[in-house]
Residue frames relative to the residue before (quaternion, step in Angstrom):
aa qw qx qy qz dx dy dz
X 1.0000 0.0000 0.0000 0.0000 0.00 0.00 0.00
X 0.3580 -0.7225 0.5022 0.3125 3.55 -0.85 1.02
X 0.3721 -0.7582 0.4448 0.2980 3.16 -1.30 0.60
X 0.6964 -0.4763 0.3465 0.4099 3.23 -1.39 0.94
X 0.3137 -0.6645 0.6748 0.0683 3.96 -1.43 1.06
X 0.1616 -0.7959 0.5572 0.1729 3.92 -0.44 0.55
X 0.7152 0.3915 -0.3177 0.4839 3.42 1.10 0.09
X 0.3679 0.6185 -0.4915 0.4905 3.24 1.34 -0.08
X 0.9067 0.2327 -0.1767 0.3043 3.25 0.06 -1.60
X 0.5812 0.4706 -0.5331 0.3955 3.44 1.02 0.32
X 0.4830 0.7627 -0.3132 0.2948 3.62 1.36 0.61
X 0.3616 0.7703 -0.0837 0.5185 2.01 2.42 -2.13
X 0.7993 0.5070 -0.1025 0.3058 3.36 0.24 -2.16
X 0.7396 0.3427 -0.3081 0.4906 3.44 1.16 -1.13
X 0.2673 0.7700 -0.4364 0.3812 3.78 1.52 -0.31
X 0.8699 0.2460 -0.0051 0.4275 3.43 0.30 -1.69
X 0.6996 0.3949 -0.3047 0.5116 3.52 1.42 0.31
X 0.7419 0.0729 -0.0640 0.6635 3.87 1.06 -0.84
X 0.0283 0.7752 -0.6179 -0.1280 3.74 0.37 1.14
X 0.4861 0.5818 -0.4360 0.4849 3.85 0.87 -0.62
X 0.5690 0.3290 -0.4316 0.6179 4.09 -0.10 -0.71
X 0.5970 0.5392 -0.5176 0.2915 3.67 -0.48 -1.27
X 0.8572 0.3873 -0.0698 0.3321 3.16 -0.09 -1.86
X 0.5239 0.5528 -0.3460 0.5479 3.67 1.74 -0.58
X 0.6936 0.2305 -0.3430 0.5900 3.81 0.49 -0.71
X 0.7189 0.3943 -0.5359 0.2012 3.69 -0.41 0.27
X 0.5213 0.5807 -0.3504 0.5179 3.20 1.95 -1.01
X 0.5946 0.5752 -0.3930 0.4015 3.89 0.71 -0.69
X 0.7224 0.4756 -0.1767 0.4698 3.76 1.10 -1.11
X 0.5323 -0.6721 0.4287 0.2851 3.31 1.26 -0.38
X 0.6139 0.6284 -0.3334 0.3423 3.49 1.35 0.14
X 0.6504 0.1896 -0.1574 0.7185 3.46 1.98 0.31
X 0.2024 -0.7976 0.5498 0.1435 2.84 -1.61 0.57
X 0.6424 -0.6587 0.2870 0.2666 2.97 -0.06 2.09
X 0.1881 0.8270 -0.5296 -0.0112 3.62 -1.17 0.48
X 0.4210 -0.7067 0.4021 0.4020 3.67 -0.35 0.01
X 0.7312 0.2772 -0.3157 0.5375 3.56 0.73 0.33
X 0.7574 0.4104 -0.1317 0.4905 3.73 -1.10 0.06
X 0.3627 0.7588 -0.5156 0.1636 3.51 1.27 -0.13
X 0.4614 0.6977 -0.2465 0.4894 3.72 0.89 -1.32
X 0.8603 0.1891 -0.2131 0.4227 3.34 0.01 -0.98
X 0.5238 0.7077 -0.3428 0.3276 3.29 1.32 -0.20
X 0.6528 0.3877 -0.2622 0.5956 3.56 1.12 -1.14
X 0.3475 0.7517 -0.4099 0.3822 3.92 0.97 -0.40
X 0.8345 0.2192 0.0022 0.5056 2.99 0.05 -2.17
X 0.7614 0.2084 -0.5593 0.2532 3.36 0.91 0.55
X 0.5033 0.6659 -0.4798 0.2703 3.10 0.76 0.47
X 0.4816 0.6667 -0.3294 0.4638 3.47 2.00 -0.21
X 0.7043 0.5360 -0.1880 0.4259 3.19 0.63 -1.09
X 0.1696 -0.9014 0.2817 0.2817 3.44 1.63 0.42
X 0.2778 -0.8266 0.4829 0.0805 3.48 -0.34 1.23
X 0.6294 -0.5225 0.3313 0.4703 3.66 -1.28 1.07
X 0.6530 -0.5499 0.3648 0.3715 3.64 -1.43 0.34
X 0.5101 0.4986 -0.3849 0.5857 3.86 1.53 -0.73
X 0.6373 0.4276 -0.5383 0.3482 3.77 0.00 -0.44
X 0.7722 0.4763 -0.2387 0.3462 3.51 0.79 -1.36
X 0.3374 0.7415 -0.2456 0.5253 3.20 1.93 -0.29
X 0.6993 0.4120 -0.2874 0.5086 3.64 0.53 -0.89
X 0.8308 0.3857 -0.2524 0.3120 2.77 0.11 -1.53
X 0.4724 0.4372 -0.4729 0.6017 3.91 1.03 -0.49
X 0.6215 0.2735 -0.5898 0.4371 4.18 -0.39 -0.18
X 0.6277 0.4566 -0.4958 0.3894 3.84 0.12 -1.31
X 0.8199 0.3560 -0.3008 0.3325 3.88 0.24 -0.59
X 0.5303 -0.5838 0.3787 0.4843 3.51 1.29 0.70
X 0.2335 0.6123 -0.6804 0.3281 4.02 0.18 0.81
């Protein structure tokens, strides 16, 4: 059983509450490339695709964490 990621899921979390922030601080970092459709699935897959712990690092600072 994988173990449980606390930054994942407060990612998870901001995913499903400010997907707009979400996608502004990742498109800002360079870790998506911003589009006008499919956005949702964009921060999704990258948060699936499990990213290094400094990536997930930023983005919880960019989101006031």
């Amino acid at each position: 059983m994988k173990k449980k990621n606390l930054k994942e899921s407060a990612i998870r979390y901001e995913i499903n509450l400010n997907l707009d922030k979400v996608i502004e601080v990742l498109g800002r970092l360079n870790f998506i490339n911003t589009s006008e459709v499919w956005f949702e699935s964009l921060a999704y897959d990258w948060i699936d695709n499990e990213p290094p712990e400094e990536d997930l690092d930023r983005v919880l600072k960019e989101l006031g964490y």
